[in-house]
C-alpha positions as CSV (number, residue, x, y, z in Angstrom):
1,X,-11.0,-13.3,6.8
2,X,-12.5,-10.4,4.5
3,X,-15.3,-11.9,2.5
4,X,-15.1,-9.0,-0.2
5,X,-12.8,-5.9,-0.8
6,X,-16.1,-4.1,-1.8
7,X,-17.8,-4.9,2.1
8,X,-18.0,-2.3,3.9
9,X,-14.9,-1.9,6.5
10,X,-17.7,-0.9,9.1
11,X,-18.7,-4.7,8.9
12,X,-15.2,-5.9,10.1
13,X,-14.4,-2.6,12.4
14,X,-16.9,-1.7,15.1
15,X,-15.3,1.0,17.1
16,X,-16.3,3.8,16.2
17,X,-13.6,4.5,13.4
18,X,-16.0,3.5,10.7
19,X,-19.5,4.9,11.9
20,X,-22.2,7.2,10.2
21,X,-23.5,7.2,6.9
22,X,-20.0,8.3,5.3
23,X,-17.2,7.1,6.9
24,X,-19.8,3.7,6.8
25,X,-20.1,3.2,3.4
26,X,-16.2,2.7,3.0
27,X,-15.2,-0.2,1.5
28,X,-11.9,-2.0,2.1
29,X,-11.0,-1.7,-2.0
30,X,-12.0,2.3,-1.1
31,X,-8.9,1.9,1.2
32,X,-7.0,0.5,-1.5
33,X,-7.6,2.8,-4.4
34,X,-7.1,5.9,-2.0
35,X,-10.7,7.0,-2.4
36,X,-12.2,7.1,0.7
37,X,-12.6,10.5,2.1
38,X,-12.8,8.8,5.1
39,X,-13.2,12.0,7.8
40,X,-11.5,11.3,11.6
41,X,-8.5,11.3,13.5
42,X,-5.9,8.4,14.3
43,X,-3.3,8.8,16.4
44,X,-3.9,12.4,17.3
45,X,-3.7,13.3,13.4
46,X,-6.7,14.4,11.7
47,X,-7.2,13.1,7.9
48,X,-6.9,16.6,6.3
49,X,-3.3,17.2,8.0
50,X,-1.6,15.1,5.6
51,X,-2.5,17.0,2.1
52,X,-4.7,20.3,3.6
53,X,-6.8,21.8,1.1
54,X,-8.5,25.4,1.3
55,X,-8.4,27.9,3.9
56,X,-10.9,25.7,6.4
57,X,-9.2,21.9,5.6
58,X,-11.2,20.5,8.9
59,X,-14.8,22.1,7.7
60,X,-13.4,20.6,3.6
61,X,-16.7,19.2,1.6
62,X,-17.0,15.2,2.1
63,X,-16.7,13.2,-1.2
64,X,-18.7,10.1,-1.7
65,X,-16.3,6.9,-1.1
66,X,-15.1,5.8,-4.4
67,X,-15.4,9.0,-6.0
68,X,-12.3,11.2,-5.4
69,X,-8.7,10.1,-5.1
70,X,-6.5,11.5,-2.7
71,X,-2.8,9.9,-1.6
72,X,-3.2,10.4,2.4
73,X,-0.8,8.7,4.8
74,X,-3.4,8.7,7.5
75,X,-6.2,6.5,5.5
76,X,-3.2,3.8,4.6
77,X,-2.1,3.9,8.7
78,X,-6.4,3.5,9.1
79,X,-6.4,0.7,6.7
80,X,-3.3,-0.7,8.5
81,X,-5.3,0.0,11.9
82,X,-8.5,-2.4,9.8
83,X,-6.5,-5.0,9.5
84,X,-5.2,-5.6,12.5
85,X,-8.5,-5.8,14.0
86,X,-9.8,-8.4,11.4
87,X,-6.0,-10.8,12.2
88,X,-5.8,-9.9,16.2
89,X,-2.4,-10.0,15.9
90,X,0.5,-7.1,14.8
91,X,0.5,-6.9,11.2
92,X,4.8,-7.2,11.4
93,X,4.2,-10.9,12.6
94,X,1.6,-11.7,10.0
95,X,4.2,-10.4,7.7
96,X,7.3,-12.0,8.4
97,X,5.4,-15.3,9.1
98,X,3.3,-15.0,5.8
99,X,5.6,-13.6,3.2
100,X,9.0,-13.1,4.4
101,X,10.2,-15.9,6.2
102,X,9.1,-18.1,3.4
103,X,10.9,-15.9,0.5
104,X,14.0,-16.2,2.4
105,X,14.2,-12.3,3.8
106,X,16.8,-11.2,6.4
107,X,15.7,-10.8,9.8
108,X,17.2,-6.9,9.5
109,X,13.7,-5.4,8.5
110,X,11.6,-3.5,11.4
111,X,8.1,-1.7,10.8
112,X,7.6,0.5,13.3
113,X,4.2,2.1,14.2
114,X,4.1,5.7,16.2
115,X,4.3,5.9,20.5
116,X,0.6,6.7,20.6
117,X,-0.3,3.6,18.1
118,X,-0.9,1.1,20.9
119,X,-4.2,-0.9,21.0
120,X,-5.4,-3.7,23.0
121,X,-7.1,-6.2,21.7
122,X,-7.7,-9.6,23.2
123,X,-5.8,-9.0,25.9
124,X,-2.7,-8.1,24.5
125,X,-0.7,-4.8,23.7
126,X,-0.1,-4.3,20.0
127,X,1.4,-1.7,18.0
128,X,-0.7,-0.6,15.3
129,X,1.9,-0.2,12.0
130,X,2.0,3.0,10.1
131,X,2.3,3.0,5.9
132,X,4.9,5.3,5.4
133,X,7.1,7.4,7.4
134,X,5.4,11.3,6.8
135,X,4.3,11.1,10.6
136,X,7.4,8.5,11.4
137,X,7.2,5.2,11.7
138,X,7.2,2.8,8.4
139,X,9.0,-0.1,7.3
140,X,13.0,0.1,7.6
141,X,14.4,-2.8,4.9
142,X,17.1,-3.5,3.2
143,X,17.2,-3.5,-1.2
144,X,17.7,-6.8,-0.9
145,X,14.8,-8.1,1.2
146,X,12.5,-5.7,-1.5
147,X,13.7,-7.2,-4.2
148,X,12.6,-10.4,-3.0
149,X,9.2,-8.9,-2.4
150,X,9.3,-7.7,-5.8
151,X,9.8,-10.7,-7.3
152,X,7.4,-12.8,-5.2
153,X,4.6,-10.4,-7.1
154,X,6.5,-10.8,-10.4
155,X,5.6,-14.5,-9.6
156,X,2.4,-14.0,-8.8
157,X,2.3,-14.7,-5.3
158,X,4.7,-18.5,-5.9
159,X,8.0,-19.0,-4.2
160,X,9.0,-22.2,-5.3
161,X,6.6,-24.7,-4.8
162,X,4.8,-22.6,-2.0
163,X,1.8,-20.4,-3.1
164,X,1.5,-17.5,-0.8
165,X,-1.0,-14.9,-2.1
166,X,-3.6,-16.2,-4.8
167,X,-2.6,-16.1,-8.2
168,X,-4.9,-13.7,-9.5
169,X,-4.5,-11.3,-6.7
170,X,-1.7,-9.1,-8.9
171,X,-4.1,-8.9,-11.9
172,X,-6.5,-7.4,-9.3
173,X,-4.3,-5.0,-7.5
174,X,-3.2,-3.7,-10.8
175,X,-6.7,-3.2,-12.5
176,X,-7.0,0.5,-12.9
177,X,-9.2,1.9,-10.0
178,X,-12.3,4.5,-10.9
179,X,-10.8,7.6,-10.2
180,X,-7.3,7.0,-11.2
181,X,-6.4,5.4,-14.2
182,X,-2.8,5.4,-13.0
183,X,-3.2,3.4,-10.1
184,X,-4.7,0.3,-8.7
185,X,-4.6,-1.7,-5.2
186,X,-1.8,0.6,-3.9
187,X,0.2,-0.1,-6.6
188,X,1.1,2.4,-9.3
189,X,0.6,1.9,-13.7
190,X,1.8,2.2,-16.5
191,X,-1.2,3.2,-17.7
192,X,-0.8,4.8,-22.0
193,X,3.0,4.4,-21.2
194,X,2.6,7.5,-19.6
195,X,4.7,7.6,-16.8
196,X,7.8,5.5,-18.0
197,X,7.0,5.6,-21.9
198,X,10.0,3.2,-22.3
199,X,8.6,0.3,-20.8
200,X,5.7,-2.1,-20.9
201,X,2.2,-0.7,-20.2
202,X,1.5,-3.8,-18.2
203,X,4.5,-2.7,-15.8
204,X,4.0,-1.7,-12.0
205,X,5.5,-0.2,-8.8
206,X,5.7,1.2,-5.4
207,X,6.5,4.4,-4.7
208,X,7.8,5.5,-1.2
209,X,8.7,9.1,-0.4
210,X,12.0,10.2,-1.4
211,X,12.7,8.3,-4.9
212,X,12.1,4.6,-3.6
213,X,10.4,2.2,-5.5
214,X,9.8,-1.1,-6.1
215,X,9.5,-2.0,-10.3
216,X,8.1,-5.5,-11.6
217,X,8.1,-5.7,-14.9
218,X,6.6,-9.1,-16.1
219,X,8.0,-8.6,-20.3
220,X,11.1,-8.1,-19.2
221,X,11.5,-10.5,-16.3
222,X,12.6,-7.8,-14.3
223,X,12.3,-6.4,-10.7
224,X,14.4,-3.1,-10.3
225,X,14.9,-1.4,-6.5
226,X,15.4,2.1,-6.6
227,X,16.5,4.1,-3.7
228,X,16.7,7.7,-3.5
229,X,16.5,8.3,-7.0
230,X,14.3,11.2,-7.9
231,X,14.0,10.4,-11.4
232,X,12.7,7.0,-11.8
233,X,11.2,6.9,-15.1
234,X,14.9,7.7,-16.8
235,X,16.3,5.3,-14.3
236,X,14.2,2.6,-15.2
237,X,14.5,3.3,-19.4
238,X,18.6,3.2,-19.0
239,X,18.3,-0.6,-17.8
240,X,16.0,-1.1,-20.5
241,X,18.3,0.4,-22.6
242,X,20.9,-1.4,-21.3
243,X,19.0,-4.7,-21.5
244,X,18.2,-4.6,-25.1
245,X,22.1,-3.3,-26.3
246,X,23.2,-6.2,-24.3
């Protein structure tokens, strides 16, 4: 459906959201990496609100896209809000029918978008997800159904005979990006052992606010869910630890 992360999103999105010469030159991998600067509002929250900067945040210099990285919970609800215009149908459906039905997940989980998030397109009313939860919203899930994410991506996208993402997609989403060495496709990197100097440089994760993570760790043949734990690096040594003692 998306010839190339590097097209522009404009191509795929023609509603304004992605017009002019800046916000136009955005690129679905710009989405990805968290570079951006895309400049708007969705859902009644302007970009800057999320991480303000200066004493003027809604007059702030523009960045070239793919320049500067910024985390902002309103670009990953706007790339959220891109993708459901490219499938036409709510991204929780695509889910559940592309990756967590087939790895077996509960039916428990719920990802909730905000009461102003509600598009039609096509004729039909649809929720547009959120990212996170810093406006509300998010994903609600259980350890258990992440774990079983996790370790579809420690698999590379197989779950038992069944090949749901393409097997090089993981090498991509975990290249280090331009502007952060530390991070890739939404996912964050070991990068110099730097963050986690105990494990494997080639191990990655999700972070969600509050301590929650999701950790693949390919050497070790480990996925680790972490919730609420504030410090994740020692967390994740004392299993290795652990593992090699045992």
């Amino acid at each position: 459906r998306i010839a190339s992360l590097d097209d522009p999103v404009a191509r795929y999105v023609d509603d304004g959201k992605f017009d002019g010469e800046h916000n136009g030159a955005i690129t679905w991998r710009h989405l990805l990496e968290q570079n951006s600067d895309w400049s708007g509002t969705l859902w009644d929250v302007p970009d800057w609100a999320d991480r303000p900067e200066g004493d003027d945040p809604a007059n702030r210099p523009l960045h070239a896209p793919g320049t500067r990285y910024e985390y902002n919970d309103v670009r990953v609800n706007l790339l959220a809000y891109a993708l459901l215009q490219v499938f036409r149908q709510p991204l929780p459906q695509v889910l559940r029918e592309r990756i967590m039905d087939p790895i077996g997940a509960s039916n428990t989980w719920r990802w909730y978008g905000y009461e102003n998030s509600w598009v039609e397109l096509d004729g039909q009313r649809m929720q547009s997800v959120s990212g996170g939860g810093h406006f509300g919203g998010g994903l609600f899930i259980s350890t258990a159904d992440h774990a079983r994410f996790g370790l579809l991506h420690l698999r590379d996208g197989r779950w038992g005979e069944a090949r749901l993402f393409p097997a090089d997609w993981m090498a991509t989403a975990t290249t280090p990006s331009a502007t952060k060495d530390d991070y890739g496709l939404l996912w964050w990197l070991n990068t110099g052992r730097r963050a986690i100097p105990e494990a494997p440089e080639s191990a990655y994760w999700v972070a969600g606010f509050g301590g929650n993570y999701i950790y693949v760790d390919r050497e070790n043949d480990l996925v680790i869910v972490l919730r609420w734990v504030p410090d994740h690096a020692g967390a994740i040594a004392r299993v290795l630890g652990a593992l090699r003692r045992s």
